[in-house]
MIBA-626763 format. One record per residue (C-alpha): residue number from 1; x, y, z. Coordinates in steps of 0.001 Angstrom, whole numbers, plus 500000, padded with zeros to 6 digits. Each point is the difference from the previous one (the first is absolute). Layout:
// MIBA-626763
<pt><k>NUM</k><east>X</east><north>Y</north><up>Z</up></pt>
...
END
This chain:
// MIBA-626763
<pt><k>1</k><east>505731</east><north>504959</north><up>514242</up></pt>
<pt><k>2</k><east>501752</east><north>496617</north><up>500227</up></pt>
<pt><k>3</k><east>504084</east><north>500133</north><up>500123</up></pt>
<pt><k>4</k><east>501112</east><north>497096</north><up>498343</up></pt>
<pt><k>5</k><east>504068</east><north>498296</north><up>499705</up></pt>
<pt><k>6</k><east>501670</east><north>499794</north><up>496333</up></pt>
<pt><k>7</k><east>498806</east><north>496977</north><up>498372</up></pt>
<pt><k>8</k><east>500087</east><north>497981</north><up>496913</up></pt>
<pt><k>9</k><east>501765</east><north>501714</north><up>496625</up></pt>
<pt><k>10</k><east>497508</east><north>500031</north><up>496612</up></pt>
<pt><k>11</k><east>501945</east><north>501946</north><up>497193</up></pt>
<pt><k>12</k><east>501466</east><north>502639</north><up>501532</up></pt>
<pt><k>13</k><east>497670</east><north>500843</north><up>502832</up></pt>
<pt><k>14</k><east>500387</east><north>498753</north><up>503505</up></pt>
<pt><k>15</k><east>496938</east><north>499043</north><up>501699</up></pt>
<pt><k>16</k><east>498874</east><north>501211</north><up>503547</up></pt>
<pt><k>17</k><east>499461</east><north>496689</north><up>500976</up></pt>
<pt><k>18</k><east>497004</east><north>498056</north><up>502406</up></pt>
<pt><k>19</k><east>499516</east><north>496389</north><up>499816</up></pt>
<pt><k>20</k><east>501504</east><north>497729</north><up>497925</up></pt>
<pt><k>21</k><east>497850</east><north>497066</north><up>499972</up></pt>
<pt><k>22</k><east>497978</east><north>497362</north><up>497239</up></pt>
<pt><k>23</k><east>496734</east><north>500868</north><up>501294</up></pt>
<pt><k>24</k><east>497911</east><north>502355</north><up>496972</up></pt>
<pt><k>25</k><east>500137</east><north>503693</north><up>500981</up></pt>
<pt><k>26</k><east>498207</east><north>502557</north><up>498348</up></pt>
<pt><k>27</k><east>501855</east><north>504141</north><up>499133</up></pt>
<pt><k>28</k><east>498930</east><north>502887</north><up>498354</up></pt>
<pt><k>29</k><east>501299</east><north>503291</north><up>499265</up></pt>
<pt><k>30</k><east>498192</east><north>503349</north><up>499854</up></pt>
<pt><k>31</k><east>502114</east><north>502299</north><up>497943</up></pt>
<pt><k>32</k><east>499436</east><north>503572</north><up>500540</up></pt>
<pt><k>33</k><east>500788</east><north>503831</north><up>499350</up></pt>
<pt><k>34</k><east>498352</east><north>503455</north><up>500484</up></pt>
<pt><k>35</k><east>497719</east><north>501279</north><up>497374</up></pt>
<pt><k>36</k><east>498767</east><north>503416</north><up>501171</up></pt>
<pt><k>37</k><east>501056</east><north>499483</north><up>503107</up></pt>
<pt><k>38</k><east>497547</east><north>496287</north><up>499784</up></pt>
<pt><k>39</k><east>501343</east><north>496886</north><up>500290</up></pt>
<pt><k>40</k><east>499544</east><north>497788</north><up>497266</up></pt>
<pt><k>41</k><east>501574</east><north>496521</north><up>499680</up></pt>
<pt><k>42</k><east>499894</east><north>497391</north><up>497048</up></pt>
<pt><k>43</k><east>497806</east><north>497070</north><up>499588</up></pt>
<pt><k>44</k><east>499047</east><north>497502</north><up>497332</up></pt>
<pt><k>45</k><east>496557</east><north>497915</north><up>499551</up></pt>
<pt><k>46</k><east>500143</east><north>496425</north><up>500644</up></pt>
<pt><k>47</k><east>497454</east><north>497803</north><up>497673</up></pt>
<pt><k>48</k><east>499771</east><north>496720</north><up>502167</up></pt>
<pt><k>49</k><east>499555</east><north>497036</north><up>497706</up></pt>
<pt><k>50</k><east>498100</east><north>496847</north><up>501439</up></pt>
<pt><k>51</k><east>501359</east><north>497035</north><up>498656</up></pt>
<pt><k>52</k><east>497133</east><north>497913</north><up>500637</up></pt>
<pt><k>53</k><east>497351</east><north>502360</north><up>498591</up></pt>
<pt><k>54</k><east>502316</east><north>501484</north><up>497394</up></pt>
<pt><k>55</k><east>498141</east><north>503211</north><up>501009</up></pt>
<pt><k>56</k><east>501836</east><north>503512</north><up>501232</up></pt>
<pt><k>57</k><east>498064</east><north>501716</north><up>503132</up></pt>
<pt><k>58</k><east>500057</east><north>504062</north><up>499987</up></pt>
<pt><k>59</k><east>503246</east><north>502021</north><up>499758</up></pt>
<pt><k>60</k><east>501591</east><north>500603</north><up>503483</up></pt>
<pt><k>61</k><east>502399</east><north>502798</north><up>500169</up></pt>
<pt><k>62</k><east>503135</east><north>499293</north><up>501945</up></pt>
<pt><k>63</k><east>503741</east><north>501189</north><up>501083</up></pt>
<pt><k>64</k><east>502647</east><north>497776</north><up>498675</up></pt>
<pt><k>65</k><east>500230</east><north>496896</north><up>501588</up></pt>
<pt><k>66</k><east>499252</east><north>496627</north><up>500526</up></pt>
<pt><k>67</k><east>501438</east><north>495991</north><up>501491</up></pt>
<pt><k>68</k><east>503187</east><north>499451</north><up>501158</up></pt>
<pt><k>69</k><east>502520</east><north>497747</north><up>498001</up></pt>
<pt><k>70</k><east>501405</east><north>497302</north><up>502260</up></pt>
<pt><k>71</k><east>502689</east><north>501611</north><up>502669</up></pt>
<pt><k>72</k><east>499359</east><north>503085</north><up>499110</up></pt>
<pt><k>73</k><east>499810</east><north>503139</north><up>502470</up></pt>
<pt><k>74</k><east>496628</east><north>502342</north><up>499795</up></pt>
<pt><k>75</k><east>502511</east><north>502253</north><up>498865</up></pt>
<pt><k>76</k><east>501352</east><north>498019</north><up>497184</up></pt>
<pt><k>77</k><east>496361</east><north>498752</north><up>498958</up></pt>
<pt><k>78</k><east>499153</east><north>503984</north><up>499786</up></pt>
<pt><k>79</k><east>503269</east><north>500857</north><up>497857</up></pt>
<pt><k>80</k><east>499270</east><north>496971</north><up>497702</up></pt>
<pt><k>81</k><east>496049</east><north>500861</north><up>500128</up></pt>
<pt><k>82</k><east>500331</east><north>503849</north><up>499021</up></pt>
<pt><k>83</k><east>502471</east><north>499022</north><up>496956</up></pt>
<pt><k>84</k><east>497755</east><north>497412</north><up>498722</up></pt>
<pt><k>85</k><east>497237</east><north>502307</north><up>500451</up></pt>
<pt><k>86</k><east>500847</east><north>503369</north><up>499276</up></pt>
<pt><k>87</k><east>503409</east><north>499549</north><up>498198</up></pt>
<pt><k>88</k><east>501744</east><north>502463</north><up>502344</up></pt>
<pt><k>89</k><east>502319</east><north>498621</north><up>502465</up></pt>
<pt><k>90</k><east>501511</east><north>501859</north><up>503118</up></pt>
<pt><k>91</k><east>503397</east><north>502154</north><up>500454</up></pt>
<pt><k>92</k><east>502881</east><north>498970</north><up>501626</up></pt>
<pt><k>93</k><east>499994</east><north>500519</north><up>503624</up></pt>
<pt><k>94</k><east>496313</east><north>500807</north><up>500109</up></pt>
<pt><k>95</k><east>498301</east><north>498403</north><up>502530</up></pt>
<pt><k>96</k><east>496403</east><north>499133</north><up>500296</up></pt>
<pt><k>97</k><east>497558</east><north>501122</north><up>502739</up></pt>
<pt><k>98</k><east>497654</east><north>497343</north><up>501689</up></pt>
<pt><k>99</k><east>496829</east><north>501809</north><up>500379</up></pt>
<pt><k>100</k><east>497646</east><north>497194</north><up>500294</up></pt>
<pt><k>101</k><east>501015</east><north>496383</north><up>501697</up></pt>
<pt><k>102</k><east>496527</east><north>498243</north><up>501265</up></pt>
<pt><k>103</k><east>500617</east><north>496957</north><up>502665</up></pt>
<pt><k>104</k><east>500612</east><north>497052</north><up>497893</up></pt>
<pt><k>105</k><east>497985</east><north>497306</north><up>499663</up></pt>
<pt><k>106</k><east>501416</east><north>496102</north><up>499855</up></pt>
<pt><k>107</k><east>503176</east><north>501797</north><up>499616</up></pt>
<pt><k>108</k><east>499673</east><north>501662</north><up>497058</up></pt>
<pt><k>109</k><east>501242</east><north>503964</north><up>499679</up></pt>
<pt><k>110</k><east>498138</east><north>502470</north><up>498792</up></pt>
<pt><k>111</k><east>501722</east><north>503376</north><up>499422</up></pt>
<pt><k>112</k><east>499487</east><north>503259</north><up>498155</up></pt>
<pt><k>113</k><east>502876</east><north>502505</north><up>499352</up></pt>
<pt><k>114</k><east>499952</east><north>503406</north><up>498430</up></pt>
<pt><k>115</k><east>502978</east><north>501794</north><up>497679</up></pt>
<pt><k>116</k><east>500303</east><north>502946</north><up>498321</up></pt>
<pt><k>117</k><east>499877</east><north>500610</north><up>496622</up></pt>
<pt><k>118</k><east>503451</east><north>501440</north><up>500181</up></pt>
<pt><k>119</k><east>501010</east><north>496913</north><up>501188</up></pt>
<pt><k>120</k><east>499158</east><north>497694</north><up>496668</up></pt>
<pt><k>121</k><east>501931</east><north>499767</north><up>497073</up></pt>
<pt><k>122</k><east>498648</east><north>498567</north><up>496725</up></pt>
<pt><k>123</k><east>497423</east><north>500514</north><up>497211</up></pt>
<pt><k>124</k><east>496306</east><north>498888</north><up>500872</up></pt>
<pt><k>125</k><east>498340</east><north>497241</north><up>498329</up></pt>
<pt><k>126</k><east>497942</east><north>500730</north><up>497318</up></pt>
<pt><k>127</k><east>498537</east><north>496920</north><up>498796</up></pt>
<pt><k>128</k><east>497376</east><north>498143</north><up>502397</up></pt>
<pt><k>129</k><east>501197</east><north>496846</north><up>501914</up></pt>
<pt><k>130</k><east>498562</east><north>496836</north><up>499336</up></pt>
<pt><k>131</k><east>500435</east><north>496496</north><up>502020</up></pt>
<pt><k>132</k><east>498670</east><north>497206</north><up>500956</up></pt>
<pt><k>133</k><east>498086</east><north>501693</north><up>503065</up></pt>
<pt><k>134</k><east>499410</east><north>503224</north><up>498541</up></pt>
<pt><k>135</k><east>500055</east><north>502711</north><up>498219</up></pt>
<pt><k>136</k><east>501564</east><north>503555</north><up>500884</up></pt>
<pt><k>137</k><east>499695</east><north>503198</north><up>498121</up></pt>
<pt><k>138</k><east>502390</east><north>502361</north><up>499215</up></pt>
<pt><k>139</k><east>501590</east><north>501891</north><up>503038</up></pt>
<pt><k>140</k><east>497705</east><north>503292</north><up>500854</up></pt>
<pt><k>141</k><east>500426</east><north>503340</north><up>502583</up></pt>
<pt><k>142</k><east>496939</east><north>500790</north><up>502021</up></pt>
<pt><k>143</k><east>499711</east><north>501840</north><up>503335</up></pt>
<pt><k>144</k><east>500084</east><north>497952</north><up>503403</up></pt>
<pt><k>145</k><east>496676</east><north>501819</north><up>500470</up></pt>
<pt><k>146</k><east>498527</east><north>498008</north><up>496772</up></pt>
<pt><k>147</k><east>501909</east><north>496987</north><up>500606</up></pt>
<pt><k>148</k><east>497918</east><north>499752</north><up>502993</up></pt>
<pt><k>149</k><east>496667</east><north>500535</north><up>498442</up></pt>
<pt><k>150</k><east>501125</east><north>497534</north><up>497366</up></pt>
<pt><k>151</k><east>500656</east><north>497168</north><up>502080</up></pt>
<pt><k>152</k><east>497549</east><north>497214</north><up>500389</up></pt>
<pt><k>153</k><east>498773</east><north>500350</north><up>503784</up></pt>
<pt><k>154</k><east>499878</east><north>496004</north><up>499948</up></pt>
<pt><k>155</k><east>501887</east><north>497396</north><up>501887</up></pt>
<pt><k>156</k><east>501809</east><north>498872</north><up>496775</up></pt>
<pt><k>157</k><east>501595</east><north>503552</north><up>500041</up></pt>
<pt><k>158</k><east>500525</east><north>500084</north><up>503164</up></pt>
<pt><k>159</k><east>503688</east><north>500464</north><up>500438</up></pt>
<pt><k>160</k><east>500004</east><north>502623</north><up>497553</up></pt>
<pt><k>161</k><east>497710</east><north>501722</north><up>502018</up></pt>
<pt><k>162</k><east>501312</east><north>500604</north><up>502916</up></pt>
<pt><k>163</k><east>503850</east><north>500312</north><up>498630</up></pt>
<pt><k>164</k><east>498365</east><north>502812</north><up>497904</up></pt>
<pt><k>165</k><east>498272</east><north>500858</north><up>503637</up></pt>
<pt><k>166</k><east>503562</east><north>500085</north><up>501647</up></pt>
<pt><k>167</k><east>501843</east><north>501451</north><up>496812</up></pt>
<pt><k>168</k><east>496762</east><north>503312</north><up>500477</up></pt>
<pt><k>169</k><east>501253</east><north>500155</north><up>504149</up></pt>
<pt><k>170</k><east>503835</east><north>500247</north><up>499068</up></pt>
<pt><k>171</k><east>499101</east><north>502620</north><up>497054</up></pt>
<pt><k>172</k><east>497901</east><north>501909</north><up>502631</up></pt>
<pt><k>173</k><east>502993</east><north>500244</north><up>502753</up></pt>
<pt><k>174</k><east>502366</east><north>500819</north><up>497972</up></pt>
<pt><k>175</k><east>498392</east><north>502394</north><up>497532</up></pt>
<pt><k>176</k><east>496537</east><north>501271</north><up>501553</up></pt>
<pt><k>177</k><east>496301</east><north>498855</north><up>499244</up></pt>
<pt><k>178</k><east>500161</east><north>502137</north><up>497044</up></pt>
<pt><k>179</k><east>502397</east><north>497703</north><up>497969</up></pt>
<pt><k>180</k><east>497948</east><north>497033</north><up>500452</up></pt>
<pt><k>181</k><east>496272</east><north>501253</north><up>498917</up></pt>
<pt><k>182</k><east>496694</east><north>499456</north><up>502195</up></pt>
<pt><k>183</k><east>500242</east><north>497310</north><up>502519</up></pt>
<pt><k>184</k><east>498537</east><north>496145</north><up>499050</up></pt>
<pt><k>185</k><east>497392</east><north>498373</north><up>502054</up></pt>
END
């Protein structure tokens, strides 16, 4: 677990903050609770569009997240990612957990957080997102078990991956194999 100063203010929450900087970074946050003693978290299926082929590859499910916004913490971009995404946005004096933080390439930061459920506020979207770059559906609960079987073993999907990968070792320390399912190859 990373320990992190206070940082920049969105709304009413406080970030944790890293690096401020105006190279891209990339966030994402894997919101979880205990179902039957099983962790499940929520996700939403991203529809890539391809501008140039005007055609939309297969479905890839992922946890909330996405590019940073110019000067904006991995923090911030997560906060501003999982409202956009999900609709819920986090509790006063919550704090995320870095889980996931890969060494950063051309120095761009890569980071994936986790949060309670507890620790949302907010109704969840229930009409699909549509962009420019994509489409997403509407926010969805599935085990961290599933989410792993779901997730396209490519190098596209390859942060999700491991974060999920890291998210599965955190879940198994603090709960026990049992809350986490069968472990992934």
């Amino acid at each position: 677990m990373l320990v992190y100063k206070v940082g920049k203010k969105v709304g009413n929450i406080t970030s944790i903050g890293v690096t401020v900087s105006p190279t891209t970074h990339f966030a994402a946050t894997f919101v979880w609770w205990l179902e039957k003693g099983v962790v499940h978290g929520l996700f939403v299926d991203s529809t890539p569009k391809h501008p140039k082929s005007e055609s939309s590859p297969e479905v890839q499910p992922k946890c909330p997240g996405g590019r940073s916004d110019e000067n904006e913490t991995t923090e911030i971009t997560a906060l501003r990612e999982l409202k956009q995404e999900t609709g819920l946005s986090v509790k006063r004096k919550i704090k995320l957990i870095s889980v996931y933080r890969p060494r950063a390439k051309n120095g761009h930061l890569k980071e994936g957080f986790i949060i309670p459920r507890s620790g949302c506020r907010g109704a969840l979207r229930t009409t699909p997102l549509i962009d420019t770059m994509s489409t997403l559906s509407v926010p969805y609960a599935i085990s961290l078990d599933e989410a792993l079987k779901k997730v396209f073993h490519n190098d596209r999907n390859k942060f999700h991956l491991n974060f999920l990968l890291s998210v599965r070792d955190y879940f198994v320390q603090k709960f026990g194999e049992e809350s986490v399912g069968p472990a992934q190859a």
